[in-house]
N, C-alpha and C positions, 0 to 999 in steps of 0.2 A: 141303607143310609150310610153306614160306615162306611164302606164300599165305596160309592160315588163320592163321600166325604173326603175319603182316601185318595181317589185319581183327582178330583177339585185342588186337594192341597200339593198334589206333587205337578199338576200343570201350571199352578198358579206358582209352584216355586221352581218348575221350568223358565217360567212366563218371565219372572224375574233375572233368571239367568241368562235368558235370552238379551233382558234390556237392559244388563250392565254389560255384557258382548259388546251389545250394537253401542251404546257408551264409549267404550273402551275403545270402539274401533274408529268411533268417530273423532276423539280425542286425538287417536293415535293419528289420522290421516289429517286433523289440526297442525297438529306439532309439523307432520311432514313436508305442510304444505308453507308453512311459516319459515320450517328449514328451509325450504325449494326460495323461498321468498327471499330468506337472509342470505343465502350465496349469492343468487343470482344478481343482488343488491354489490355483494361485497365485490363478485367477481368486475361488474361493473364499474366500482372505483377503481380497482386494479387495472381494467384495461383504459380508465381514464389516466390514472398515475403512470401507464406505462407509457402513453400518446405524449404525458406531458415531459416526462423524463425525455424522450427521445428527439422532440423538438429541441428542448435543452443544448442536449449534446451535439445535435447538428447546428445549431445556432452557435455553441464555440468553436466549432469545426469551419465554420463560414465567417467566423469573426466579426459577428453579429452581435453587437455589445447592448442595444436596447432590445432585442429581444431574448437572451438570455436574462435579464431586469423581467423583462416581462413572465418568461415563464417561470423565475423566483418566486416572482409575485403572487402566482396563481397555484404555486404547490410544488412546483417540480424539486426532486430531492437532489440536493447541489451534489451529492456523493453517487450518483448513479452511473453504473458501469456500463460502456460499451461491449462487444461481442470479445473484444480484444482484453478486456478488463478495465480500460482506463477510465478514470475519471475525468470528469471535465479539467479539472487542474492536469493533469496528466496530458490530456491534450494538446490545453492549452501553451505547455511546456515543447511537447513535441511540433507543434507548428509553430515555435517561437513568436507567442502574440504575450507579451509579456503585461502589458494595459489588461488584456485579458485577464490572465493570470493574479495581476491585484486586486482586479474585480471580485475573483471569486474566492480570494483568501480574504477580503472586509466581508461578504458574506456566510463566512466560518468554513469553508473547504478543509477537509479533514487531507493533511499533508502526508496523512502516514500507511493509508492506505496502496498496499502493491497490484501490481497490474497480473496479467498471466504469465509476464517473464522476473515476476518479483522485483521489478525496479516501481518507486514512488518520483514523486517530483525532485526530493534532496539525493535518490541514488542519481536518478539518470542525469538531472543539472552537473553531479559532481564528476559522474562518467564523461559527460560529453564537455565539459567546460563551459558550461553556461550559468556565467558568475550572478548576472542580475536574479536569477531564477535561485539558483542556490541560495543569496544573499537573502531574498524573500521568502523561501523557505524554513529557512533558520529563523528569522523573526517571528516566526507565524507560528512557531514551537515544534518544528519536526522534530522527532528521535531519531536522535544518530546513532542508538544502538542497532535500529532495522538494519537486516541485511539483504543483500542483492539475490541472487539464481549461485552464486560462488560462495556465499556465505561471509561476503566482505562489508566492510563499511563506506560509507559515501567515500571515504579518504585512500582508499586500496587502488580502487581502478586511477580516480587520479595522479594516485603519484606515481604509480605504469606507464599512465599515456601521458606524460611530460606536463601536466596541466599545474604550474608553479603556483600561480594563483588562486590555483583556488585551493590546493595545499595547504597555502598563507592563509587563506580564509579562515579554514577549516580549524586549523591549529590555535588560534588568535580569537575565534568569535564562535566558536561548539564548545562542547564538553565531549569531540568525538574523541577514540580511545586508540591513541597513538600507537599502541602493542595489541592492537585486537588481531586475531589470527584465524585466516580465512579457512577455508573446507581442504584447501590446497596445503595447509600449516604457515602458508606465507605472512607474515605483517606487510604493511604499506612499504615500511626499510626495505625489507628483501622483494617485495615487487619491485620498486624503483630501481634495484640493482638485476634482477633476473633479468624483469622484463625491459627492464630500457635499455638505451642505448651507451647508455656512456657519457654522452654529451654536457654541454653546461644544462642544459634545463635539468636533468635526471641530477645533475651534480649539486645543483643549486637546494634541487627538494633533497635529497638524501643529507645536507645539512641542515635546511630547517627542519625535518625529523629527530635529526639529533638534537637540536635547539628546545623542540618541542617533546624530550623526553624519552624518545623512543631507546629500549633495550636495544643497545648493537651490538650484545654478544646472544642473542634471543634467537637460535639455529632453528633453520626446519624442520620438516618434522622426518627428517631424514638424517638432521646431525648436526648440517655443512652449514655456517653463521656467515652475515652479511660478510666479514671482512674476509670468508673463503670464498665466497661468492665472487666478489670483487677481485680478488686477486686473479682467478680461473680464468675474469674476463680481461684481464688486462685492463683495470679503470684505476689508473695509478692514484688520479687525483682522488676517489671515492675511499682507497686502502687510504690516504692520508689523514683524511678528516675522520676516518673509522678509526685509525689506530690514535689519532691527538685523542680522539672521546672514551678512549679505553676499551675496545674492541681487543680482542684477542683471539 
């Protein structure tokens, strides 16, 4: 009687271990299936958000102004990058649809996001001279401490590529930083003198820089200061207004 007593209590506490296993395993294959249940949910909004994002982006690509409204409406994330990186603002900039453009900064478009060559809508508006865009930028609260692929400010490439304008913008209605110093060691001063010409446009910005603040005795990162610069190139008028501002 012991005996059989014996094998009864160790099958019946087999029997037990068996049916918290089988428990155990059923739970387990609960959870798993619940997991399988919750991605394939989740994966499913994703490729819905991704259908909606993407319609988005070709609707300001085609200048499509009620249905980029519509696919706001339905979810689509206004900051969503294309393959390029760009944002719809960013697009919207680069095909000059500027109605566009204020479209999507009253609906809160983040201005300060960079694309895959590091420009946002306040570099490349300020690169390319596209005053209205710039103008809109700046209101909308872009930082103009971002910098570009060169390590410049909205204000560097402009005053290089002769853009007086927006120069005057920049200095008059930002808080950009008149002596910021690009990757190159250049300031905006010493771009407008390397890289321009000479001429009145390049002549004109390189005194609103002075007007606006700008160190003109602030040398590259090699030594040589705007008013060496300027002399090198023979910009008599540029050594003038550098030496009346105390250039040396």
């Amino acid at each position: 009687m012991k005996l059989r007593g014996g094998k009864s209590a160790i099958l019946y506490g087999m029997s037990l271990v068996t049916l918290m296993l089988m428990l155990t395993g059923c739970e387990a294959n609960m959870n798993s299936l619940l997991s399988t249940g919750e991605q394939q949910a989740t994966q499913g909004e994703n490729q819905e958000m991704n259908k909606l994002n993407r319609d988005l982006l070709q609707a300001v690509t085609e200048g499509d102004q009620e249905a980029v409204k519509k696919q706001l409406a339905e979810g689509a994330d206004i900051d969503a990058a294309d393959r390029e990186g760009r944002t719809s603002a960013m697009i919207a900039v680069h095909t000059d649809q500027f109605e566009m453009f204020e479209l999507l900064v009253e609906h809160g478009a983040n201005m300060n996001i960079r694309d895959d060559r590091l420009d946002n809508p306040l570099l490349y508006s300020g690169a390319e001279g596209k005053m209205d865009f710039l103008k809109a930028a700046i209101a909308a609260g872009a930082d103009t401490t971002i910098t570009n692929r060169f390590g410049g400010t909205a204000l560097i490439p402009a005053a290089d590529r002769g853009h007086v304008e927006i120069v005057r913008e920049l200095l008059a209605n930002s808080d950009v930083d008149v002596n910021h110093v690009n990757n190159l060691g250049w300031t905006a001063l010493l771009e407008a003198i390397i890289l321009g010409d000479g001429g009145k446009d390049h002549q004109q910005i390189v005194d609103l820089l002075i007007a606006g603040g700008a160190d003109v005795n602030l040398a590259d990162n090699k030594g040589v200061t705007p008013l060496q610069h300027a002399k090198n190139r023979g910009y008599r008028e540029m050594v003038t207004a550098l030496t009346n501002a105390g250039a040396s």
